[in-house]
C-alpha beads as a LAMMPS data file, in Angstrom:
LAMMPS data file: protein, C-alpha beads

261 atoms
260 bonds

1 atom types
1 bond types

-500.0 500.0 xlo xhi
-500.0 500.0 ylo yhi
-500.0 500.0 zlo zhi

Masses

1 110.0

Atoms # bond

1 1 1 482.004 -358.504 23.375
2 1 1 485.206 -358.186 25.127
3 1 1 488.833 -359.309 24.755
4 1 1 490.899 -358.363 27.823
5 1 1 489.004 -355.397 28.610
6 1 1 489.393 -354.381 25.290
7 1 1 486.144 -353.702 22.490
8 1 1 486.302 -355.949 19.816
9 1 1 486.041 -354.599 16.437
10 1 1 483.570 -356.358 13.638
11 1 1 486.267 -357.840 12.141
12 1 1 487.344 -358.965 15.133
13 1 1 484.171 -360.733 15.984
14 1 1 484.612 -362.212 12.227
15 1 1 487.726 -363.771 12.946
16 1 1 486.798 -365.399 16.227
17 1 1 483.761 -366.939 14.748
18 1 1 485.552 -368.496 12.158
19 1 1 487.996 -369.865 14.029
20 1 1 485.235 -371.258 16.091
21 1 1 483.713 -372.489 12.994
22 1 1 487.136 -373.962 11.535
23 1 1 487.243 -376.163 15.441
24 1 1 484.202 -377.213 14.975
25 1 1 484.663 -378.518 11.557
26 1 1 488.016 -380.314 12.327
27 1 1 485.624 -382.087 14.961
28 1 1 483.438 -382.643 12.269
29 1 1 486.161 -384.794 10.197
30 1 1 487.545 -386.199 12.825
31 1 1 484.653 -388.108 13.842
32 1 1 483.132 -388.574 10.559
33 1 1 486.918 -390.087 10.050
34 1 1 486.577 -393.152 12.517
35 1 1 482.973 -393.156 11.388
36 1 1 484.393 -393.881 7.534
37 1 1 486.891 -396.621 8.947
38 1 1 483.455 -398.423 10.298
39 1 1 481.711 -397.925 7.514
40 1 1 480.787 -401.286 6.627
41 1 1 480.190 -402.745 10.432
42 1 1 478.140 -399.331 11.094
43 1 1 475.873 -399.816 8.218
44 1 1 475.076 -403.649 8.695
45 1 1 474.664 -403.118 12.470
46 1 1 472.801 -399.722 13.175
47 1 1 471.249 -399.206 10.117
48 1 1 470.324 -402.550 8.240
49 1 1 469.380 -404.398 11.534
50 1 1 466.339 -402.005 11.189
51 1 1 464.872 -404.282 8.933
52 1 1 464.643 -407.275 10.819
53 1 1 462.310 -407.856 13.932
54 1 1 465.200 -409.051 15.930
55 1 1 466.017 -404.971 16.266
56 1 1 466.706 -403.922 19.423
57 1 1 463.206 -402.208 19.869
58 1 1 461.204 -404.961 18.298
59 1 1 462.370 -407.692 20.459
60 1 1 461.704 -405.382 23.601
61 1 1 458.219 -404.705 22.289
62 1 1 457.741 -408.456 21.394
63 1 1 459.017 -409.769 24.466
64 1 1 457.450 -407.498 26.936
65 1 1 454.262 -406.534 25.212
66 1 1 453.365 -409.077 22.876
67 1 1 453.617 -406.624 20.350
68 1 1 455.764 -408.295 17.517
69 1 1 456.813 -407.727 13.896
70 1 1 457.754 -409.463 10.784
71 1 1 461.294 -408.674 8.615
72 1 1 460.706 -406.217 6.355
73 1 1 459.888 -408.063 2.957
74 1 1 462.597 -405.254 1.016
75 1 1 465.679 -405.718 -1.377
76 1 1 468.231 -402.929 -0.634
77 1 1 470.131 -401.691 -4.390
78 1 1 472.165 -399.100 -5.146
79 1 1 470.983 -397.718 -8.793
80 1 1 473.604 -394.783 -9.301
81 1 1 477.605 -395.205 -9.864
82 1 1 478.691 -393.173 -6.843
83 1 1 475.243 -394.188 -4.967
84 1 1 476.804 -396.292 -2.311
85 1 1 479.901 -394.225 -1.826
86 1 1 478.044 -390.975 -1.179
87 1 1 475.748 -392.455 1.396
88 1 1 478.493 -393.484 3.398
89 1 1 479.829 -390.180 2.830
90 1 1 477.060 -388.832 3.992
91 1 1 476.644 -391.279 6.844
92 1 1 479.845 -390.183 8.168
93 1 1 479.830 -386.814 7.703
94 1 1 476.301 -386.614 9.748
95 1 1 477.413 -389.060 12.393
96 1 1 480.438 -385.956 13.350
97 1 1 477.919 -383.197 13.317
98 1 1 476.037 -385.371 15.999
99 1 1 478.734 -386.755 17.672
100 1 1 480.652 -383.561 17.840
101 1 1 477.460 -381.575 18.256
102 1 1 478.415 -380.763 22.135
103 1 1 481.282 -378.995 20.947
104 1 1 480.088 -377.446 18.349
105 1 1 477.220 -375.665 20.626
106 1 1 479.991 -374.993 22.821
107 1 1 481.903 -372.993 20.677
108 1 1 478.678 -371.152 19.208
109 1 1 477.680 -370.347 23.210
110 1 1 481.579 -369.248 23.638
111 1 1 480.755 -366.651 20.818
112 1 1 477.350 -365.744 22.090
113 1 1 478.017 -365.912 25.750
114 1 1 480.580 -362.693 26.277
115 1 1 477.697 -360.352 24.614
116 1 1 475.265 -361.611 27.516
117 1 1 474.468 -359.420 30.540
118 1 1 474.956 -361.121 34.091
119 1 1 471.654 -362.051 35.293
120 1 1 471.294 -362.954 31.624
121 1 1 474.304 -365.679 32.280
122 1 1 472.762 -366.754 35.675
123 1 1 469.529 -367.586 33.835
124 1 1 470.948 -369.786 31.426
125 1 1 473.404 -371.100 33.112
126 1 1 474.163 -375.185 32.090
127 1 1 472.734 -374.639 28.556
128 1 1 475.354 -376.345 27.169
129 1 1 474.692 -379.558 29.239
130 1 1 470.997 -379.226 29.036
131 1 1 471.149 -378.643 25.188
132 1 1 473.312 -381.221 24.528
133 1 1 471.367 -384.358 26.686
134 1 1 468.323 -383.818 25.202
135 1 1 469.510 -383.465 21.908
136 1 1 470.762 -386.902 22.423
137 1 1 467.812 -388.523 23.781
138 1 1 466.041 -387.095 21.123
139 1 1 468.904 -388.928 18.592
140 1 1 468.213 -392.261 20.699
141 1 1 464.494 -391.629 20.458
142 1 1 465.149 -391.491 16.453
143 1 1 466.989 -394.411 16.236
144 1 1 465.578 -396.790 18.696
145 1 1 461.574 -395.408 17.766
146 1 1 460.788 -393.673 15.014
147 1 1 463.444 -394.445 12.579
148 1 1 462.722 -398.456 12.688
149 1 1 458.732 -398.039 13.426
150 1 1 459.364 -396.082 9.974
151 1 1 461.452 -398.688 8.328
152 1 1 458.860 -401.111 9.426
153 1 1 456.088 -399.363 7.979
154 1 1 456.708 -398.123 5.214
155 1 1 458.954 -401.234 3.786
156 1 1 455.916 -403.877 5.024
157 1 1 453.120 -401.127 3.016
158 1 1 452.205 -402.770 -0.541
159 1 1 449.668 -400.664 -2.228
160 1 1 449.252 -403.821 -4.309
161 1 1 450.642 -407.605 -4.115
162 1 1 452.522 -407.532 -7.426
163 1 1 454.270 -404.234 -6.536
164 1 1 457.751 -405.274 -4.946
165 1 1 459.575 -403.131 -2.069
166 1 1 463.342 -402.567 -3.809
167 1 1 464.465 -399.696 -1.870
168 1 1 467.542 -397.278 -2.793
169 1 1 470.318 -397.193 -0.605
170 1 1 470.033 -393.835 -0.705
171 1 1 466.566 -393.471 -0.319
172 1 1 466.554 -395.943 2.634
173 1 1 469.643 -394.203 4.546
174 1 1 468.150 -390.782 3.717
175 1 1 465.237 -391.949 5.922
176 1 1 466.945 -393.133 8.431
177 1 1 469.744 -390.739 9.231
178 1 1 467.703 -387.473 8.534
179 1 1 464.612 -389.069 11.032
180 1 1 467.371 -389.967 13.235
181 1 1 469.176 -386.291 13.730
182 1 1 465.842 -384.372 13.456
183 1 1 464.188 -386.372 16.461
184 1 1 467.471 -384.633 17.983
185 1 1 466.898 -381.190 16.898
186 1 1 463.156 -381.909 17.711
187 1 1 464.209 -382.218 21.454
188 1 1 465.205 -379.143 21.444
189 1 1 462.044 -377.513 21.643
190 1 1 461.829 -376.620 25.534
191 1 1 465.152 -374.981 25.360
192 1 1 463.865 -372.851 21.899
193 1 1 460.767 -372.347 23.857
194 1 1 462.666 -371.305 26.943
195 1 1 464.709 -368.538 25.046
196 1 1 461.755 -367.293 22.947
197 1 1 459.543 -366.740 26.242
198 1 1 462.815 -364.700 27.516
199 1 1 462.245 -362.805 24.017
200 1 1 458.781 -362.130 24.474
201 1 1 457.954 -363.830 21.481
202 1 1 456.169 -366.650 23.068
203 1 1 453.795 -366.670 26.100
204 1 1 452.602 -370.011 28.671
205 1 1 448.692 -367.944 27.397
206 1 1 450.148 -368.927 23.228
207 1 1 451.354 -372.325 23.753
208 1 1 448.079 -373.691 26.074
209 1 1 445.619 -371.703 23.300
210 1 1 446.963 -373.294 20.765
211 1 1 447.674 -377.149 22.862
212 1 1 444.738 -378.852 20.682
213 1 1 445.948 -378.301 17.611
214 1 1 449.786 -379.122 18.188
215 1 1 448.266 -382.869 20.119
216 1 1 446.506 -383.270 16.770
217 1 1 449.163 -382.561 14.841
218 1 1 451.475 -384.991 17.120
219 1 1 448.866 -387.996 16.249
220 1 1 449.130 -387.066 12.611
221 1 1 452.583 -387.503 12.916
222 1 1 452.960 -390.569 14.806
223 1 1 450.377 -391.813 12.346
224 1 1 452.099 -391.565 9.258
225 1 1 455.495 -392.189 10.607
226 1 1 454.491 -395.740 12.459
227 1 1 452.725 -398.785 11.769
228 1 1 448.723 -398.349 12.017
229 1 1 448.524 -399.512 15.104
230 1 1 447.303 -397.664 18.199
231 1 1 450.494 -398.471 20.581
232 1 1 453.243 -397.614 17.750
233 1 1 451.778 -394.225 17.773
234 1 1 451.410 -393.536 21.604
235 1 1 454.700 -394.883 21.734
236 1 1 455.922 -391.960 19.487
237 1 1 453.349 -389.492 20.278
238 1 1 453.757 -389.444 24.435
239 1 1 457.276 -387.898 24.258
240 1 1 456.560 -385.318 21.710
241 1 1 453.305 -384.332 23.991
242 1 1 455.298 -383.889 27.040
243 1 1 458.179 -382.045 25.318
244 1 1 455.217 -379.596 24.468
245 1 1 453.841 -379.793 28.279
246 1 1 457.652 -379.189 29.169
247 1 1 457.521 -376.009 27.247
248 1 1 454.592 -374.526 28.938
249 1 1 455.863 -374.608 31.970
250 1 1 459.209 -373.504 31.168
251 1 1 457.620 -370.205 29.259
252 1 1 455.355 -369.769 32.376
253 1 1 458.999 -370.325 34.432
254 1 1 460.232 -367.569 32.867
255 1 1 456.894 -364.834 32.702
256 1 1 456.811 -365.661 36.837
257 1 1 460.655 -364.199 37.005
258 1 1 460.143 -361.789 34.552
259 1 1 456.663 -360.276 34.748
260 1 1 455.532 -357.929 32.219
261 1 1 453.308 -354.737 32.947

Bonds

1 1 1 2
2 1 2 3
3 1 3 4
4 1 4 5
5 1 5 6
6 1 6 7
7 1 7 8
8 1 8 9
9 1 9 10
10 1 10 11
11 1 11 12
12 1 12 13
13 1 13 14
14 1 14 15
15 1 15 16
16 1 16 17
17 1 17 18
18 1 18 19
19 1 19 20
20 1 20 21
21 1 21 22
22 1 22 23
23 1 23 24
24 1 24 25
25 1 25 26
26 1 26 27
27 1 27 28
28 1 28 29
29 1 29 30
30 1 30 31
31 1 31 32
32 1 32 33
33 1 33 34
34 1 34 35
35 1 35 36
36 1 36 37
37 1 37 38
38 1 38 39
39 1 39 40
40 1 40 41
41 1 41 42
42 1 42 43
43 1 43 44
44 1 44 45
45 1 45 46
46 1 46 47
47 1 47 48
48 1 48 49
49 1 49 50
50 1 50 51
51 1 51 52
52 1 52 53
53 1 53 54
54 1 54 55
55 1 55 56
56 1 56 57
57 1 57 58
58 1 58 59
59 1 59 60
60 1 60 61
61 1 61 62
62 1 62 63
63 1 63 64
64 1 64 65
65 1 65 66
66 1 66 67
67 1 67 68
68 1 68 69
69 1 69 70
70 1 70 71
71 1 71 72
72 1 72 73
73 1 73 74
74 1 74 75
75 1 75 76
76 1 76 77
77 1 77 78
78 1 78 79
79 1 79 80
80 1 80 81
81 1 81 82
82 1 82 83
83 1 83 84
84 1 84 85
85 1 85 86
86 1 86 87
87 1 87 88
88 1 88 89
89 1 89 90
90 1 90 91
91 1 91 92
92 1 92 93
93 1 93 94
94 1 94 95
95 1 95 96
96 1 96 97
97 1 97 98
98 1 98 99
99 1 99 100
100 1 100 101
101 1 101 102
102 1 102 103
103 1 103 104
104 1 104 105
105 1 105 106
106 1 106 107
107 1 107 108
108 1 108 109
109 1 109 110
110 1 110 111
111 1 111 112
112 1 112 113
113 1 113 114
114 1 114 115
115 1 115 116
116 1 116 117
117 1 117 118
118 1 118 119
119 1 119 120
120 1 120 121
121 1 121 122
122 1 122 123
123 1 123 124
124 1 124 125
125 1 125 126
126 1 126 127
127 1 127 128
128 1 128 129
129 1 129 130
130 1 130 131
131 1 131 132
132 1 132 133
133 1 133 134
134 1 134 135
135 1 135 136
136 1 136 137
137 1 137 138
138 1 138 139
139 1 139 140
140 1 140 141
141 1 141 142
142 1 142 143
143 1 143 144
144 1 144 145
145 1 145 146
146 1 146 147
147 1 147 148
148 1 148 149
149 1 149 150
150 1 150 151
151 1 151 152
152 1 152 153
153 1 153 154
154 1 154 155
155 1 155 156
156 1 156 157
157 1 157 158
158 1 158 159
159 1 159 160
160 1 160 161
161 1 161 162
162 1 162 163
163 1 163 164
164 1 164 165
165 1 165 166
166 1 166 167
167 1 167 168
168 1 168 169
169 1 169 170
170 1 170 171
171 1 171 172
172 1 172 173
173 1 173 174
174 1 174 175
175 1 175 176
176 1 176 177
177 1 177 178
178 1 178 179
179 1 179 180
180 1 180 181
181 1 181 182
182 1 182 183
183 1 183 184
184 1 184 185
185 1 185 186
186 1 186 187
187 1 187 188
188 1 188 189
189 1 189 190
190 1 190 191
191 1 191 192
192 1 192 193
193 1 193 194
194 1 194 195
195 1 195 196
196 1 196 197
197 1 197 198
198 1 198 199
199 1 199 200
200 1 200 201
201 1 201 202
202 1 202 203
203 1 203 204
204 1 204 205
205 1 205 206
206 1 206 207
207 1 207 208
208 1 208 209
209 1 209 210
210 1 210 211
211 1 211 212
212 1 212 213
213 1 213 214
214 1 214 215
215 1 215 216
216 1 216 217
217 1 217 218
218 1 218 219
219 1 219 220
220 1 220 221
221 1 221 222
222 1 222 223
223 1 223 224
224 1 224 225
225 1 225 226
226 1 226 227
227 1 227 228
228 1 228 229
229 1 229 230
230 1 230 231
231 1 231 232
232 1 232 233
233 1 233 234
234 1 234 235
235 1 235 236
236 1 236 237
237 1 237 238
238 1 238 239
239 1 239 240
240 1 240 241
241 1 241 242
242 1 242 243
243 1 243 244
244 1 244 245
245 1 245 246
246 1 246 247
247 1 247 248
248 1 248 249
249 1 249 250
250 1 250 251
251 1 251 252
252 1 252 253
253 1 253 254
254 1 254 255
255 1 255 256
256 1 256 257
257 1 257 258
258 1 258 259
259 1 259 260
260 1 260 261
């Protein structure tokens, strides 16, 4: 890298990235901040509405699709002394990574960026706009798809009448909030794929070979994630396909620019 035409040393490198890393975590706190102050409103709103079949997504499906659901026959405790307090700890603290998470890639692509070479840069030019959009659909895909289809599921599943749902807090918001910012990171594939097929690592040839068995394992995961019914799981399962289907093409993008002898 470079610093007004001047190397930079290691420790030079060391001390910009962790002043990038110290931004980044003031964004962090500042976010997960105003998230704290909401606490209460955030967690009866977002999260517990999930329950009920008046949820944004349920009423959609019900209304447009006939497809309707019952609330969630569950009791919500908290069994541990600081149970409650480190859930909305942790609530917080993961709302600012995903909040903040447009700065934070911008400040790991600043680092990144100055060791590029310039057709390099032209190639991925936008990536932090591109990375950041689709990691937020993929956060709204969590929380408005599989995150309640999930709730709905496995809180309505009795293996047996006389066994009562009495979920956790913390086993109910670990659910939710880790479904929720993994269906972001999950939306990332195309750009992973992109930068792999500029690697080499991955080929268009790789990803079609092997398009059977990631479908299959798509359904297996819509199945166990939604309720057993046939549209829950396209629902979930069409996105993830054409994320895939998205990936080919970008990996075949790149092998048509790049062609290897």
């Amino acid at each position: 890298m470079m610093t007004d035409n001047k190397e930079m040393s290691f420790l030079d490198h060391l001390e910009e990235l962790r002043w990038r890393l110290v931004r980044s975590s003031v964004a962090i706190v500042a976010i997960a901040t105003v998230i704290w102050i909401f606490k209460s409103w955030i967690m009866e709103n977002l999260f517990m509405t999930m329950r009920k079949s008046s949820f944004y997504t349920f009423d959609f499906l019900c209304r447009t699709i006939n497809v309707c659901v019952e609330d969630v026959p569950v009791n919500m405790q908290s069994t541990e002394v600081v149970g409650q307090f480190s859930y909305a700890l942790m609530m917080s603290v993961v709302g600012g990574i995903i909040f903040a998470f447009p700065y934070i890639f911008w400040e790991i692509w600043g680092f990144v960026k100055p060791g590029l070479k310039k057709n390099e840069l032209k190639a991925v030019k936008g990536t932090v706009f591109f990375v950041s959009v689709l990691f937020f659909i993929g956060v709204l895909f969590g929380y408005f798809i599989v995150a309640p289809l999930s709730v709905q599921f496995f809180g309505s599943f009795q293996i047996a009448e006389g066994i009562q749902n009495n979920f956790t807090v913390s086993s109910y918001m670990s659910t939710v909030i880790s479904t929720i910012f993994f269906s972001g990171l999950l939306f990332l594939l195309p750009v992973l794929v992109y930068f792999f097929a500029k690697l080499g690592i991955v080929s268009s040839a790789f990803l079609k070979k092997y398009r059977k068995h990631a479908i299959v394992g798509v359904l297996i995961l819509s199945a166990l994630i939604t309720p057993p019914d046939l549209i829950s799981q396209i629902i979930v399962a069409i996105p993830i396909v054409l994320l895939y289907e998205i990936s080919i093409l970008l990996a075949r993008s790149v092998e048509k620019k790049e062609p290897r002898g």
